[in-house]
N, C-alpha and C positions, 0 to 999 in steps of 0.2 A: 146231785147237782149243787154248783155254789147258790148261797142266796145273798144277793144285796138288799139296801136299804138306804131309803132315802135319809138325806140329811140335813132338819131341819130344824131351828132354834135349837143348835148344839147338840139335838139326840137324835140317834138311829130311827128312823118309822119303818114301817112299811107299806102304809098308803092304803088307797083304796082297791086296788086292785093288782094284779099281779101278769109278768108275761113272761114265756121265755125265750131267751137269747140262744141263736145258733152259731155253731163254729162254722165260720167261712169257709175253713177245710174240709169238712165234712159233710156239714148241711145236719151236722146233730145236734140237738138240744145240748146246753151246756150249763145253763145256767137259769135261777129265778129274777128277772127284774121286775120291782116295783113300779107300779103305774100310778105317776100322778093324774087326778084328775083337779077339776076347781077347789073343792076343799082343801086339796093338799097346796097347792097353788096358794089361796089367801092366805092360811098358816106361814105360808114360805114367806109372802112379802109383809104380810104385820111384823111376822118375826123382824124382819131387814128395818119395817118402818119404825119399829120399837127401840132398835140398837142402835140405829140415826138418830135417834132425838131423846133417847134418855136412859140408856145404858152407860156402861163403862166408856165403852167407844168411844162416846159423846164427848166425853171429858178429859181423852187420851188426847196425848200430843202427838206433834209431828213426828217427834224420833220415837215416841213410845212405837209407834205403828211403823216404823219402818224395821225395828228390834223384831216385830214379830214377822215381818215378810223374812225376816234375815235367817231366822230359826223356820221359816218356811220354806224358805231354800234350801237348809243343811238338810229340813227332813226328805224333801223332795230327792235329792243327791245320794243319801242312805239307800231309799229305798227306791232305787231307780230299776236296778233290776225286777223287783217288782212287780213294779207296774208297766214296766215293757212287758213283761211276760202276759199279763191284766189284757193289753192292748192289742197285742200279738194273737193270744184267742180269742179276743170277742168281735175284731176288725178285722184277721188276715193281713195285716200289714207285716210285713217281715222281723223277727226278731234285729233284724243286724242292723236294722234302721231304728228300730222305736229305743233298744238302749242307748244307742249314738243321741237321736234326737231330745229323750226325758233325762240325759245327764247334763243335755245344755239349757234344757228348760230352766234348770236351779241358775242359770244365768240371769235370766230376766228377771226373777223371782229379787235376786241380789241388786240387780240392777236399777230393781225400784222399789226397794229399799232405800237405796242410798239417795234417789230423790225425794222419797216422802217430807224430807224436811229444808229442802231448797224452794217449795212452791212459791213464790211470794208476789207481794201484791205490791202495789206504787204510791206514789206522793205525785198529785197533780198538782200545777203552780197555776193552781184556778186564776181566773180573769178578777176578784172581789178580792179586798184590802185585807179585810176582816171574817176571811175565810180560810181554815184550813180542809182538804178534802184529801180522804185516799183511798184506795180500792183491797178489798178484801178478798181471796179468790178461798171460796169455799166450796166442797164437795155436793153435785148437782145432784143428788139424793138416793134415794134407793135405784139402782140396775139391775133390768133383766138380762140377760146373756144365753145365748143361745148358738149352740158350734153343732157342727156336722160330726158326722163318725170320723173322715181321715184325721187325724193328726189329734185328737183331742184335747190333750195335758199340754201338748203346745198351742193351741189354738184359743184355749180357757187362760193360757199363763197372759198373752198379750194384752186378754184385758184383763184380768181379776189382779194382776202385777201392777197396773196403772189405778184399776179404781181403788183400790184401795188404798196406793200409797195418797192418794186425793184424797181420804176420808168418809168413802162412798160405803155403803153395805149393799148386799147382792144378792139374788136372784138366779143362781146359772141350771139350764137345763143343756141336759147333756142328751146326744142323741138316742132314741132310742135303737137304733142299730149300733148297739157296739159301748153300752153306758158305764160299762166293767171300771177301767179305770180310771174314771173321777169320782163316781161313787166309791171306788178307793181310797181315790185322793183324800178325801171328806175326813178322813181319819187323822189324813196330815196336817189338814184346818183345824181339828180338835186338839191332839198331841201340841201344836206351837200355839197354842193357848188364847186362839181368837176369841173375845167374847161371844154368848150367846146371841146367834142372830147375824151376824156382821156374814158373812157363809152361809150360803143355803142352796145344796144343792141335788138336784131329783131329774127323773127324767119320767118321760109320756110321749102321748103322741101329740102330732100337730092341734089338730082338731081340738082334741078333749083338755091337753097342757100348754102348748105355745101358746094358742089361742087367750086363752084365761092370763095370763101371764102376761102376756105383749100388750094387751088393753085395759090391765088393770088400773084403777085410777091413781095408786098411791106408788106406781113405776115414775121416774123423772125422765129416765134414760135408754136407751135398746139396742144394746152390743149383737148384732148376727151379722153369721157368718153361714154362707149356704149360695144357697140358685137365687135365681130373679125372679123365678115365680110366686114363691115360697119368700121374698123379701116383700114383694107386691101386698102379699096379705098380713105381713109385721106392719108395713107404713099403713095400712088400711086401717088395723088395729089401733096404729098409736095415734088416729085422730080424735078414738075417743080418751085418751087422758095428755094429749098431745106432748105424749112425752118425745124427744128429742132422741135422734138415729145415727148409727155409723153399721153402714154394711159393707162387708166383703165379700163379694158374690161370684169369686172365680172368674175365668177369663179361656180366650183362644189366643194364646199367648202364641207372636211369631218368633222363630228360631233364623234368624238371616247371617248365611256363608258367603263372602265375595271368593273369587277365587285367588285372594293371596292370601288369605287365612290361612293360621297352621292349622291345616286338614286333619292329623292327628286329635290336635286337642279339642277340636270341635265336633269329632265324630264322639268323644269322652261324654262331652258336655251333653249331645244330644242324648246318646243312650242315658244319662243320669237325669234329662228333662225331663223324656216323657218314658221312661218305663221303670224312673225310680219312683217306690211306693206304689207301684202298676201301673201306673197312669194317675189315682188318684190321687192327683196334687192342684191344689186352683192357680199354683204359676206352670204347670208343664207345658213345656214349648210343645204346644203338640202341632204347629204347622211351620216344616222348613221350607224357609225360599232358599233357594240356592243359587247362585250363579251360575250359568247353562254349562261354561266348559270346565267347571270340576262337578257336576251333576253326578255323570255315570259314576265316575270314582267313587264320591262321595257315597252315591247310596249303595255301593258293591261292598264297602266296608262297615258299611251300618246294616244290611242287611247279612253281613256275618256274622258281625256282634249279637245282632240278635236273637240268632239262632244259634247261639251259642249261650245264650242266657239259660242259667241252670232255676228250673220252674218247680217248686217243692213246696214239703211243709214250712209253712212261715214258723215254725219255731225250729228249724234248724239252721243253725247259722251259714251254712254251706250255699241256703236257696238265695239267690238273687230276684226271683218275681213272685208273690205269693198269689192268694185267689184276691180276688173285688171281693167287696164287705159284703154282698148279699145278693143271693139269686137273681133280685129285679135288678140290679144295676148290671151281671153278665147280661143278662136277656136284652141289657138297654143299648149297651155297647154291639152286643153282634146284631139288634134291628137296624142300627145307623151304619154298620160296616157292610152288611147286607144291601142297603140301601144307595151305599155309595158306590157298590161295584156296579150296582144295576143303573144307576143313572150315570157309569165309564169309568170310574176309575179302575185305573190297572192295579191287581194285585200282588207286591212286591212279596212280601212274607206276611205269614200269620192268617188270621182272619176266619179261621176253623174253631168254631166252639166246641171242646172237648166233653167226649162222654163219660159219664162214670161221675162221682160225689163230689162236692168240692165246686166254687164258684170260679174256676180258671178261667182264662184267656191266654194265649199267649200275643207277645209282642207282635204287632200288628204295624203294617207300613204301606199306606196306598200313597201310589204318581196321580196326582190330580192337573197335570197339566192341562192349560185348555180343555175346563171342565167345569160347570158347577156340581157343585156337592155339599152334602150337607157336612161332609166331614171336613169341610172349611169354612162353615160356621157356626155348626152346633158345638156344646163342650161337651167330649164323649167321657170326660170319667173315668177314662183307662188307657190300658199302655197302646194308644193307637194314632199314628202320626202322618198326616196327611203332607204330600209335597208340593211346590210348586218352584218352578223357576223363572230367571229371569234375564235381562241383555244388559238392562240400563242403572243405574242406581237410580234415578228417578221413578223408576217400574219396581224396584224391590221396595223403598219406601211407599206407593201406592198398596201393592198386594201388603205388604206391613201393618195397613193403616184402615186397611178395608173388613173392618170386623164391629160389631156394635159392642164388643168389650174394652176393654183397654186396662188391664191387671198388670201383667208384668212382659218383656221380650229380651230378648238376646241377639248383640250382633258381632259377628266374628270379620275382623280385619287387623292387618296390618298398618295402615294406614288410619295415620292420627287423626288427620283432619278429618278423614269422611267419619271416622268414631264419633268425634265433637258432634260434627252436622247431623247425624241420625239421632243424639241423646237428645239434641234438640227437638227435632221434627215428631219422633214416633209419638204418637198420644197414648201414652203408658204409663203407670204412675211408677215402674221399676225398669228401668235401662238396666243389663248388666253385660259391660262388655269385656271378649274374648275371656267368660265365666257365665255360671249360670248355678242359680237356687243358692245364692250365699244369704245370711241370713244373719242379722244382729240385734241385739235389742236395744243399741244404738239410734241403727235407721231407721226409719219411719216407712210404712209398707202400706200401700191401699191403690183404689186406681181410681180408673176411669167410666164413665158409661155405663153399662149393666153388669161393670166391676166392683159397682158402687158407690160411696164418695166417706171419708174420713181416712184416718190415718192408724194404726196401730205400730207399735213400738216408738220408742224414741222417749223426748223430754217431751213432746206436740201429744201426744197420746197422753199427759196425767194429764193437764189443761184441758182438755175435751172433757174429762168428769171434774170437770169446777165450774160453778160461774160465779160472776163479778158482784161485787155487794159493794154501792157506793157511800162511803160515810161523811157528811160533812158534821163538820166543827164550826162552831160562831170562835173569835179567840177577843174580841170585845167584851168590856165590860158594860156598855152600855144596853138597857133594855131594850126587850124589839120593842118596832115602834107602834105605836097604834094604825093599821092602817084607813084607818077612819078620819084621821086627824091629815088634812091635805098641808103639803108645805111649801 
């Protein structure tokens, strides 16, 4: 079996304890991961606090540090095959997605790079004669960072790409379902010649490493990414060193068709929301409202497609849906699709949990019309899309709007104006219309509600790991004054 190792204060460990990681495909052992526990955990962030305040780091400039994201990029780019391969065995994600997705990662990587040395601070025209004042935007100190299995190397680039062009040193745990390639990566933070410490990256469980990690006292900051349950006990944590939060907690992202949509390209769009990367994606449109009179149509061509989806091993490039990252998420997915047929929905395709090794599902589609279900509120995690339709545009923005999430949505029309009006209305922190899952390290991604609250990607993401340092200047010559002496 392969063995990983944690990476911490620039050297390989391997911790205090040890687990092994299963192939999604198989359900077999594939690999050794290291298990941080607290020990490993303090080491991790002294190292970070170390290389903040008085290493090399410290003393590095703006562009020196953006020269090394820059060679962080090229290596990330090298070796992208890789670590798609890395990500492909240890998550089930599909090959033909993870090399597409970790060859754009070295985008973001560049991208913030080339802001490490634009951050800059201001000149206030204070209210006092004999004042100069200006603000200083410095790196708000050591971060934790914490991502889910889907997507990893892209999910770690959006922040360890911002904190550091900020000047910050890090903390990233990597999930332990599926830690293969970042503890990879780790190699790629060592090879572009980060200083010791500035990088530290290990993975554990909740309990025994988030835990330890998200409450540490000498954390400033706490990048996660995950559920809401599982954020509940990060904010709970960071009251004890009250370090400061941005969560990404996924969403029940709506998919809305009027019926003068080009039909074609939104039937594209839907199969690429919810049943690209299986379902597990925290933008998957996984509930379409549709418009009543292109309904039928609509779902007779999507429930083609979907059974027409070729279900295999995620390292063949040919599969379009591979298995869920891990036994308990299949079991999670078929208790809520189970659950939703028994309290009425009708089942369109899918919804039969397969026998034999391997965490499959296939594409799944329940009509939730005039129905509650959970499969239109809970987020199921996988390729399974609940429907509903509707008469009025005011009734599709209602069902649009009627979710405690608010992450990302999609709404297909021809028609400009009602486009404008919905980009408006929907409370989502991502509109994307007649498109869906575009993605840039440009714009800025985060939502709403128990989506979360902060921003990732963009220039608004370095600024989130800085804060404000106010400097004033006397520019008089005259002494202060005594203020004992009344005048």
């Amino acid at each position: 079996m392969r063995r990983f190792q944690h990476y911490i204060a620039g050297q390989f460990a391997d911790g205090e304890a040890r687990f092994e990681s299963l192939d999604p495909a198989t359900g077999a052992a594939w690999a050794e991961m290291p298990e941080a526990r607290e020990a490993d955990v303090n080491s991790a962030v002294e190292a970070a606090h170390s290389a903040l305040y008085d290493g090399p780091w410290a003393r590095m400039t703006a562009s020196e540090r953006g020269r090394l994201l820059y060679r962080l990029a090229d290596l990330v780019a090298e070796n992208a095959p890789v670590l798609a391969e890395l990500e492909t065995r240890d998550t089930g994600k599909i090959i033909r997605e993870t090399s597409a997705q970790i060859a754009y990662v070295a985008s973001y990587y560049r991208y913030y790079a080339g802001l490490a040395d634009k951050i800059e601070g201001s000149f206030l025209p204070i209210d006092k004669p004999d004042m100069d004042v200006w603000l200083r935007r410095e790196p708000v100190g050591v971060v934790a960072m914490i991502v889910p299995w889907n997507s990893q190397l892209f999910l770690s680039a959006v922040k360890i790409g911002p904190a550091l062009a900020a000047g910050c040193t890090l903390v990233l745990k990597a999930s332990e379902d599926g830690p293969a390639p970042l503890l990879e990566f780790a190699r790629l933070v060592k090879e572009a010649g980060f200083p010791e410490g500035v990088v530290n990256i290990l993975t554990g469980f909740g309990a025994s490493c988030g835990a330890a990690l998200t409450r540490h006292p000498k954390v400033a900051h706490i990048a996660f990414t995950g559920g809401p349950e599982a954020a509940r006990r990060v904010v709970a944590n960071s009251a004890d060193n009250l370090a400061s939060t941005s969560l990404e907690l996924g969403g029940k992202s709506p998919f809305i068709v009027f019926a003068d949509a080009d039909l074609t390209s939104a039937v594209n769009a839907q199969v690429a929301g919810i049943f690209a990367a299986t379902g597990q994606s925290c933008v998957a449109g996984s509930r379409l409202i549709i418009e009543r009179p292109v309904k039928d149509e609509f779902l007779a061509r999507l429930k083609a497609k979907a059974e027409a989806i070729r279900i295999g091993s995620p390292l063949d490039m040919a599969t379009e849906v591979g298995p869920l990252a891990t036994r308990r998420q299949q079991e999670h997915v078929d208790r809520l699709v189970q659950a939703s047929v028994s309290a009425g929905a009708r089942l369109v395709t899918g919804g039969v949990k397969p026998e034999g090794p391997g965490n499959y599902y296939p594409p799944t589609i329940l009509d939730c019309d005039g129905i509650s279900s959970l499969s239109l509120t809970e987020e199921f995690f996988g390729p399974v899309l609940s429907v509903q339709s509707f008469e009025t545009e005011a009734e599709a923005l209602r069902l649009a709007n009627d979710t405690r999430y608010g992450l990302a949505s999609g709404v297909f029309t021809q028609n400009l104006a009602r486009a404008h009006r919905f980009s408006r209305q929907i409370r989502a922190g991502v509109v994307w219309l007649n498109t869906y899952r575009a993605v840039s390290p440009i714009a800025p991604f985060g939502g709403y509600g128990l989506s979360g609250h902060g921003r990732e990607g963009g220039l608004s993401a370095v600024l989130d790991y800085t804060r404000t340092k106010t400097v004033w200047l006397t520019t008089s010559d005259a002494p202060f004054p005594d203020p004992f002496v009344m005048r």
